[in-house]
C-alpha positions in Angstrom: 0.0 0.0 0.0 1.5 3.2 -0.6 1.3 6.5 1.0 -1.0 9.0 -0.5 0.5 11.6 -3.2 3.9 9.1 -3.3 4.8 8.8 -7.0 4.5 5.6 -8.9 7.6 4.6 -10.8 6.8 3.1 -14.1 8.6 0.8 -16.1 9.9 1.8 -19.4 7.9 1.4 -22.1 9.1 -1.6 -24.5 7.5 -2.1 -27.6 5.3 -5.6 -27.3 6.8 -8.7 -28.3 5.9 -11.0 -30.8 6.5 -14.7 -30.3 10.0 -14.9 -30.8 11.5 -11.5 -30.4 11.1 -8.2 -28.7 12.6 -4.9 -29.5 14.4 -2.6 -26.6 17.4 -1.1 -28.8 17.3 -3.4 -30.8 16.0 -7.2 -31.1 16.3 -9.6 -28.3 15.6 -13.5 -29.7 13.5 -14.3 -26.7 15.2 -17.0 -24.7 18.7 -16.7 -26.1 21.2 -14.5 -25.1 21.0 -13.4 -28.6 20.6 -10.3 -29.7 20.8 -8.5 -33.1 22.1 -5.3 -34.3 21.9 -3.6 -31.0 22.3 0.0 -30.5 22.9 -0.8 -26.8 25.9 -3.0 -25.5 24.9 -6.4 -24.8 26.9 -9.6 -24.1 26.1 -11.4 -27.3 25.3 -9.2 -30.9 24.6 -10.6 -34.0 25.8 -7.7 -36.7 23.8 -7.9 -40.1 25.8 -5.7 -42.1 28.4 -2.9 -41.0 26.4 -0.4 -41.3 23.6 -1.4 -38.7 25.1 -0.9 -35.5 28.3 0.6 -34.2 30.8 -1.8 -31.7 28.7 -0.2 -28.5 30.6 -2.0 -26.2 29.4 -5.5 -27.4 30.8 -8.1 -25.7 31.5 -10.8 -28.2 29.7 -9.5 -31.6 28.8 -12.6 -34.1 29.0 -11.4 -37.8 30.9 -12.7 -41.3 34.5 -11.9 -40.8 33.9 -9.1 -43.9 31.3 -7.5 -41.9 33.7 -7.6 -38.7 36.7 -6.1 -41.1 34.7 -3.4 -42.3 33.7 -2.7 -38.1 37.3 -3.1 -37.6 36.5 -5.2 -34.7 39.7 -7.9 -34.1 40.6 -9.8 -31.6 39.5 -13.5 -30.3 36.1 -12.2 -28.4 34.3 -11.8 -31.5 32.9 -14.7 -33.8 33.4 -14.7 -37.5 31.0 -16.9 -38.8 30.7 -18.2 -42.4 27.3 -18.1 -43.7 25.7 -21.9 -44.8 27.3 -23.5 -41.6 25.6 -24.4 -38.9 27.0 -23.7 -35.3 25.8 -23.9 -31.8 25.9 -21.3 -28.9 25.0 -23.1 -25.9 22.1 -25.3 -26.6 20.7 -23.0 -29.6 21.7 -23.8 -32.9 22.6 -20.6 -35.2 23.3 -20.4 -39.0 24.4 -17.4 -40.7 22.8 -17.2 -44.4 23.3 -14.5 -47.1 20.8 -11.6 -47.0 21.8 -9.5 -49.7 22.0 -6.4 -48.6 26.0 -5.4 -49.0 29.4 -6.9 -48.8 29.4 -9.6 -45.7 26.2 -8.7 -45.0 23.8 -11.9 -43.7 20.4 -12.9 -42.2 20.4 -15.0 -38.9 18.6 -18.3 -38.0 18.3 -18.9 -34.0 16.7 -22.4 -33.2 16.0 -23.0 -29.9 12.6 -24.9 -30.5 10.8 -22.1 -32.1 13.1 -20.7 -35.1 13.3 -17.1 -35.4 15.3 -15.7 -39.0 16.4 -12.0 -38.3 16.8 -10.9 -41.4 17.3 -7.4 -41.6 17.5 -5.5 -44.5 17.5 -8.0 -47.8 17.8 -8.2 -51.5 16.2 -11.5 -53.1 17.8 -11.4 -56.2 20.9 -9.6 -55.9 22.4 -5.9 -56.5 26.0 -6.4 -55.5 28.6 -7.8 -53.6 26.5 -9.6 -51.2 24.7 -11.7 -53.4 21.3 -12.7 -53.4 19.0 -13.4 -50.3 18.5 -16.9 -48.7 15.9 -18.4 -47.1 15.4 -20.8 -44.0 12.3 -22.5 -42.9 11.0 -20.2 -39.6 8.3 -19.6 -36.7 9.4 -16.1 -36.9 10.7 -13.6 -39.3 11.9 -10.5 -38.7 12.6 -8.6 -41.5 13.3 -4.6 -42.0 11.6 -2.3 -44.8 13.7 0.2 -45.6 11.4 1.0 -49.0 7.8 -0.6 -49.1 5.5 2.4 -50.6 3.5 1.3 -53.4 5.8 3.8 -56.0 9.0 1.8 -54.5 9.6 -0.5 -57.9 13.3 -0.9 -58.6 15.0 -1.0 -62.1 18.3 0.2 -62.4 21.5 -1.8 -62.1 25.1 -1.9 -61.9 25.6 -1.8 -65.9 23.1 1.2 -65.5 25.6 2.7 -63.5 28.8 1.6 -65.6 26.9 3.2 -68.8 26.5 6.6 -66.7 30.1 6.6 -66.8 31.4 5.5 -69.7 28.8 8.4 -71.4 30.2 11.1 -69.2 33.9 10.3 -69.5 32.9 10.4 -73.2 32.0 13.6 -72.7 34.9 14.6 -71.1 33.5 15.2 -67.8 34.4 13.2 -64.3 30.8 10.6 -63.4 30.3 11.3 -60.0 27.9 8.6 -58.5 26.4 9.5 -55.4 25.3 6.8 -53.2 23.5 7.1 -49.4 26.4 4.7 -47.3 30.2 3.3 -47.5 28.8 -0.3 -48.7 26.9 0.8 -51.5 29.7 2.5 -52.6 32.0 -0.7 -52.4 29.1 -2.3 -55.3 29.7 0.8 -57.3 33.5 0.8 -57.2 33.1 -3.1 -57.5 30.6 -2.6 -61.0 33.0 0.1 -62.4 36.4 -1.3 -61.8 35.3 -4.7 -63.4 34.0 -2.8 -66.5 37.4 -1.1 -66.7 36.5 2.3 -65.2 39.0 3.5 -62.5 37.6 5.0 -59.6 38.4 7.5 -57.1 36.1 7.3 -54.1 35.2 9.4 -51.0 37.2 8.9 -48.0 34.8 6.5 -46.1 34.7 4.7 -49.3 38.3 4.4 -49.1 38.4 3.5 -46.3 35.9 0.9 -46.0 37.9 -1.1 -49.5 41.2 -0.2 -47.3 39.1 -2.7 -44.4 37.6 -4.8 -46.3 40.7 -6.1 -48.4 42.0 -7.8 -44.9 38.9 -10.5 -45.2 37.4 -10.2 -48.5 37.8 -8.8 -52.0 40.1 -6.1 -53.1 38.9 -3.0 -54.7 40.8 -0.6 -56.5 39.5 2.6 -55.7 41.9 6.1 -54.3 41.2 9.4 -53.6 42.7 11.8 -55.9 40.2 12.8 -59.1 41.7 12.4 -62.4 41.1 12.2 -66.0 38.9 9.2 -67.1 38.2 8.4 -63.3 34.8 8.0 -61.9 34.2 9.3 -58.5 32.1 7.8 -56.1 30.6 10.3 -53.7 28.6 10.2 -50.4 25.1 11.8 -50.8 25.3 12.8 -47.1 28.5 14.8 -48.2 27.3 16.4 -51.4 28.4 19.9 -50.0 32.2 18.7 -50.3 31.8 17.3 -53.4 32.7 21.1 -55.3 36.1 20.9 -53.4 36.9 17.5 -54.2 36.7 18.2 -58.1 38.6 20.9 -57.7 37.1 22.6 -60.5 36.8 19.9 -63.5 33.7 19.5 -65.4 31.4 16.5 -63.7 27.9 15.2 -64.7 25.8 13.2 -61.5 24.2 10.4 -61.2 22.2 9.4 -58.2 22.3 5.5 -57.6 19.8 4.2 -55.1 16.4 2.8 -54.8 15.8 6.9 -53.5 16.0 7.8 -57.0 12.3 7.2 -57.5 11.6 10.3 -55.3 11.2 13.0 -57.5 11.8 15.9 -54.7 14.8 14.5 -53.7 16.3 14.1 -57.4 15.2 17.6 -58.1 17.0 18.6 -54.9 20.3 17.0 -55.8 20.0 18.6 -59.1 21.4 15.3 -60.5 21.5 14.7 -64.2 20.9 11.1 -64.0 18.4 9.0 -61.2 19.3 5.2 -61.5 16.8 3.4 -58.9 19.5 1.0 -58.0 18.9 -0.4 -55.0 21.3 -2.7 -52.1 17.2 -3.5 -50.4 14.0 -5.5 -52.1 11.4 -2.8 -53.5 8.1 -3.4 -52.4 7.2 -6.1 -54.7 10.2 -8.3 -54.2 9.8 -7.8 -49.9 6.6 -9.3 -50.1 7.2 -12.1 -51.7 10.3 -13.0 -49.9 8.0 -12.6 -46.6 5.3 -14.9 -48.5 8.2 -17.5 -49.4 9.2 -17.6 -45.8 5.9 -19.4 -44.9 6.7 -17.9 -41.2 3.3 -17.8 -38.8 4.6 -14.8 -37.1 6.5 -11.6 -39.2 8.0 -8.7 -37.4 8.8 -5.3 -39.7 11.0 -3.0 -38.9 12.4 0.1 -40.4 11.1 3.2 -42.4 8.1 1.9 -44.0 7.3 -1.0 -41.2 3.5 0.1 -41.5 2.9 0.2 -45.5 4.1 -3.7 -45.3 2.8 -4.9 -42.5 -0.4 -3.8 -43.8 0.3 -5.6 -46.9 1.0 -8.6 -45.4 -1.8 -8.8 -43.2 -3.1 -9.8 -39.5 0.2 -12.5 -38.4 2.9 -9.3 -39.4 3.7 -6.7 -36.5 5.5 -3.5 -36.5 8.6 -4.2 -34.2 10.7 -1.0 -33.5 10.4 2.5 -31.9 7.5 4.5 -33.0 8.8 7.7 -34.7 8.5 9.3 -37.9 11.6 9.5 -40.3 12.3 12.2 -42.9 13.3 11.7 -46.7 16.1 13.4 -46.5 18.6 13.8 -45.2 18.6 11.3 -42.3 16.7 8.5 -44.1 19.9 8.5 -46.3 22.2 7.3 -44.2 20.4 4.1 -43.6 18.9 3.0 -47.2 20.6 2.1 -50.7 
């Protein structure tokens, strides 16, 4: 009994879980110690890509060893898992399988009874160095939607992009392809470089092939703008992008699934929008949700609502509840 006019203290509010997972800064795989892509330290974080979650004082992250290069996270706590082989942590059996998204990126299957596929951000069929998206058997799939409005239909691709630049070096200007994150612009330099276009890259660019050529493939990309050099450029850094041509002519191309938002593309004042995407549109998410035949799906990201609505009465919204602006914020976190 308390004493009259003493405060109650309430609990934190925590989004409601589903049957496998709940989210509190991030998602916990309900009774595992497993968590995945955290934004809080915990003792055991699964990593989907490097550009999910920061180190946050993980104690032992479980990634691909590319994703754990590019985080620059060494040393014998962490796990560097190959995807396709099963492992066990405890009693629960975990697989890493390919999800699409980037370089090293993967999807995570946690069976403990009831199986529960964190799957994050994926592209079914492919756009770059990670691949195309797999699919396990689940209870539970938790999958994010970083596009899923009914105008989100993707068809650009890499040779779009290598055809940008080929025209424009033609022309004799630099091809400057903007892209929204460090990964996307490792498929770019990746697409270029094997049609025979050298590339100079922006510095997180650089630095992320520098990373990456310790545990996966070597790209050839440097920093200095030349003659007959594409530059890849960060969207989020457009406002250097005057300095670092130092002058020389340049046409623009934006490559990313946000190229089908007109404001946007008028805003850049690009001259070319190639809706290249590292995520499904809307078209392919759903029917990679549909193909995983799970009972219960959990959506997170941007446009969580427009597909849970799609998908119907067994999906749930999993996340924080807030609104998210096109631009620029929204770019740092979609392809």
């Amino acid at each position: 009994m308390r004493a009259r006019g003493a405060r109650v203290k309430r609990a934190p509010s925590v989004a409601r879980p589903t049957a496998g997972v709940s989210w509190r800064d991030g998602v916990h795989v309900l009774g595992t110690a497993v968590w995945c892509d955290a934004r809080r330290a915990r003792a055991v974080c699964f990593v989907s890509s490097a550009d999910r979650t920061g180190r946050a004082g993980h104690g032992q992250l479980i990634a691909t060893a590319e994703t754990l290069a590019l985080l620059g996270a060494h040393g014998d706590s962490h796990l560097a898992a190959p995807t396709g082989r099963p492992f066990t942590l405890g009693t629960v059996r975990l697989e890493l399988v390919r999800s699409g998204w980037s370089v090293g990126a993967a999807a995570l299957l946690v069976d403990s009874g009831h199986r529960v596929l964190y799957a994050g951000a994926v592209a079914p069929g492919g756009s770059g160095l990670g691949g195309a998206a797999e699919l396990r058997r689940c209870d539970t799939l938790v999958v994010a939607a970083p596009y899923g409005a009914t105008h989100h239909a993707f068809t650009g691709s890499a040779g779009d992009v290598v055809e940008f630049a080929r025209g424009a070096i033609a022309a004799g200007a630099v091809p400057v392809v903007l892209v929204t994150s460090a990964l996307k612009g490792l498929d770019a330099v990746a697409a270029l470089d094997g049609a025979g276009v050298a590339c100079a890259g922006h510095r997180a660019v650089v630095e992320a092939a520098r990373r990456l050529a310790t545990a996966g493939p070597e790209l050839s990309v440097k920093r200095t703008v030349a003659r007959g050099r594409a530059l890849v450029w960060l969207v989020s850094d457009k406002a250097r992008l005057s300095a670092a041509l130092g002058g020389a002519r340049a046409k623009l191309a934006l490559a990313s699934g946000l190229a089908v938002e007109r404001d946007l593309v008028r805003e850049l004042g690009v001259d070319v929008a190639i809706p290249w995407s590292a995520a499904a549109d809307r078209a392919a998410l759903l029917d990679y949700i549909g193909r995983s035949g799970a009972a219960e799906v959990a959506v997170t990201g941007a446009y969580a609502d427009e597909i849970v609505a799609a998908v119907g009465p067994h999906a749930r919204r999993l996340g924080p509840h807030r609104q998210m602006t096109l631009f620029p914020d929204l770019t740092r976190r979609v392809s």
